[in-house]
N, C-alpha and C positions, 0 to 999 in steps of 0.2 A: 597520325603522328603525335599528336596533341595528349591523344588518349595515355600513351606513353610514359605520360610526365606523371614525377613521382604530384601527388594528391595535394601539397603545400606551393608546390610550383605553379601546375597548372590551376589553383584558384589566385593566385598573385598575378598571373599576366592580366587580368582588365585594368588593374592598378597600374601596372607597365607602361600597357599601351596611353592609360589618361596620363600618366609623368611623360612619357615620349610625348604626347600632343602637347601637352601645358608647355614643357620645354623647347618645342619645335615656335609654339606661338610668342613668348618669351624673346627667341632668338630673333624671330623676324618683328615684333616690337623693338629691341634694341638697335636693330640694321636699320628700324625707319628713323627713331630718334636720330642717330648717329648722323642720318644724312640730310635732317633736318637741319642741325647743327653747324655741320660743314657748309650748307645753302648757303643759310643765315649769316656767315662767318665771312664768304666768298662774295656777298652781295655789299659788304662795307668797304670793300677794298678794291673791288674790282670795277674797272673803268664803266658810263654807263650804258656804253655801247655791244657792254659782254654780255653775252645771254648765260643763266645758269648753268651750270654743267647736266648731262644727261648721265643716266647708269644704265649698266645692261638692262636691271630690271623695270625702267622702264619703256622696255621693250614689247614685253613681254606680257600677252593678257594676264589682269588678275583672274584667280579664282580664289572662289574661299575652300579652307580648311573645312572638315566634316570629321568630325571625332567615327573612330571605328567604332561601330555600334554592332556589325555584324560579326557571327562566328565564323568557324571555318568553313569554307566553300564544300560542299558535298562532290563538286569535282574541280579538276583544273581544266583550266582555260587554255589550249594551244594553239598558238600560233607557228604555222613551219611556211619558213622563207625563203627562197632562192634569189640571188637577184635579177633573174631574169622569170620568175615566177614563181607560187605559191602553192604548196600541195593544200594545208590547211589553213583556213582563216576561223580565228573563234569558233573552232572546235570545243565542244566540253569531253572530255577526256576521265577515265578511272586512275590510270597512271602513265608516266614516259620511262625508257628508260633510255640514259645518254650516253655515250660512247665518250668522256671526256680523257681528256690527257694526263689528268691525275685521278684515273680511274673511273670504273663506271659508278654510272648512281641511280637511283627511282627517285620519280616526281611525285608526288602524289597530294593531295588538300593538304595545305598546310605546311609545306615544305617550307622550309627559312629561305629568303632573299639570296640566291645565288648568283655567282657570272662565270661561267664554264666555258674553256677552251676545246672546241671538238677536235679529236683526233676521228682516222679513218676507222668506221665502223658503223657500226646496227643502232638506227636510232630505231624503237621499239613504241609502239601507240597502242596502249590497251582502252579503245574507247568503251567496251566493258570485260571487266576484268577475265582474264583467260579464257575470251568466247568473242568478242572482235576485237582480232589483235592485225594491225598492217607494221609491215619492218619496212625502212628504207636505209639506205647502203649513203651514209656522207662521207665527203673527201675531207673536209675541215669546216671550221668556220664558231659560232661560239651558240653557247646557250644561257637564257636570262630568264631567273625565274624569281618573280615579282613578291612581294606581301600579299598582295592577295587574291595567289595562286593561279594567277594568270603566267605561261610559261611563251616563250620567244624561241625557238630553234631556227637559226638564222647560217644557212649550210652556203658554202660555194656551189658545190654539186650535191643533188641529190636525185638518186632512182632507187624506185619501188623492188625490193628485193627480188622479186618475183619475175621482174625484168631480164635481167642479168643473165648473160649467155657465158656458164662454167667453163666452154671450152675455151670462149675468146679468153676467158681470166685466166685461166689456166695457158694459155700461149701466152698474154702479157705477161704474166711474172715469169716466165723461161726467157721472154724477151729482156727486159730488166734487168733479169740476173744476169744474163750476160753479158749487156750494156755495161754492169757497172765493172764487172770483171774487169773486162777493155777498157776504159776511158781510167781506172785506178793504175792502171800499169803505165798510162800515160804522164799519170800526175796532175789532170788538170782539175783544179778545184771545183770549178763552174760542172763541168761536165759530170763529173764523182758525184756532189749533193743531188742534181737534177735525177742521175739516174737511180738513188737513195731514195729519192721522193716516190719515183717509178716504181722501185721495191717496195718498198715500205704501201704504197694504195693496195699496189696488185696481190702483197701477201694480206691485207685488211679483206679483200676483195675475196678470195679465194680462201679465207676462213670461214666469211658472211654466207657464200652459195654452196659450203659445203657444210655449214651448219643445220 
């Protein structure tokens, strides 16, 4: 993707990245000042049976900051979650492709920091490019792809395309359809959406196993 960028862009992002870290260290030096400050300030006035105040952050282990010294990852990193279990953990990957809500997209090294809404469809694993390829069929759920190109697909449901029995999909959405038929002549909101949802998988569903 990198490759892409016009030749004065992509030699200017190491500079980016060192202002992004200077500026990121900067901010959390001014957060520690600040609440240095407030201590300091709280400890003159406050009775001396009050203990200092706590903040989230220290909660929270430190770690330190490590400037990006590396380029882009020759692959991405996937993680695919259900939660009630995991098809891939730390998978290295060629590319993903996602089924989101505001369209589909490709993962690939170097993709910019995203957070994607999944709708129902073909999330797509080329663990090497168009020679092993697995599809899996999600109902919703979202997708997070990281800086540095580690990707999160975090589904409600998901099964392996290859699973999937045409004929039942194909009676689910005749069912559906005419679930929603009925219950809209009824008028009742609850029951309308639910069987919309029912539509809306089944026709995802029976694009996916007839693709």
């Amino acid at each position: 993707m990198l490759s892409r960028l016009p030749g004065a862009l992509r030699q200017s992002l190491p500079s980016l990245r060192a202002f992004a870290t200077s500026h990121t260290a900067l901010a959390d030096a001014s957060i520690a000042s600040s609440t240095k400050e407030f201590t300091d300030e709280f400890a003159k006035v406050a009775p001396p049976n009050f203990n200092p105040p706590s903040y989230p952050s220290d909660f929270f282990e430190k770690e330190e900051r490590k400037e990006e010294t590396q380029g882009v990852p020759s692959k991405v990193t996937l993680n695919f979650y259900m939660p009630h279990d995991s098809h891939l953990k730390s998978e290295e990957v060629d590319m993903i492709l996602v089924p989101a809500v505001t369209g589909d997209f490709g993962v690939m090294p170097g993709h910019v920091p995203t957070i994607a809404q999944l709708r129902p469809g073909v999330v797509t694993v080329h663990k090497e490019m168009d020679k092993d390829v697995s599809k899996y069929f999600v109902s919703s759920g979202f997708a997070f792809v990281h800086a540095d190109s580690t990707t999160d697909v975090c589904a409600v449901e998901a099964v392996k395309l290859d699973e999937l029995d045409p004929e039942a999909v194909r009676g689910g959405l005749q069912e559906y359809t005419a679930k929603l038929a009925s219950v809209q002549a009824k008028g009742d909101d609850y029951e309308i959406a639910a069987a919309q949802i029912g539509v809306e998988v089944y026709s995802a569903l029976n694009s996916a196993v007839g693709s």
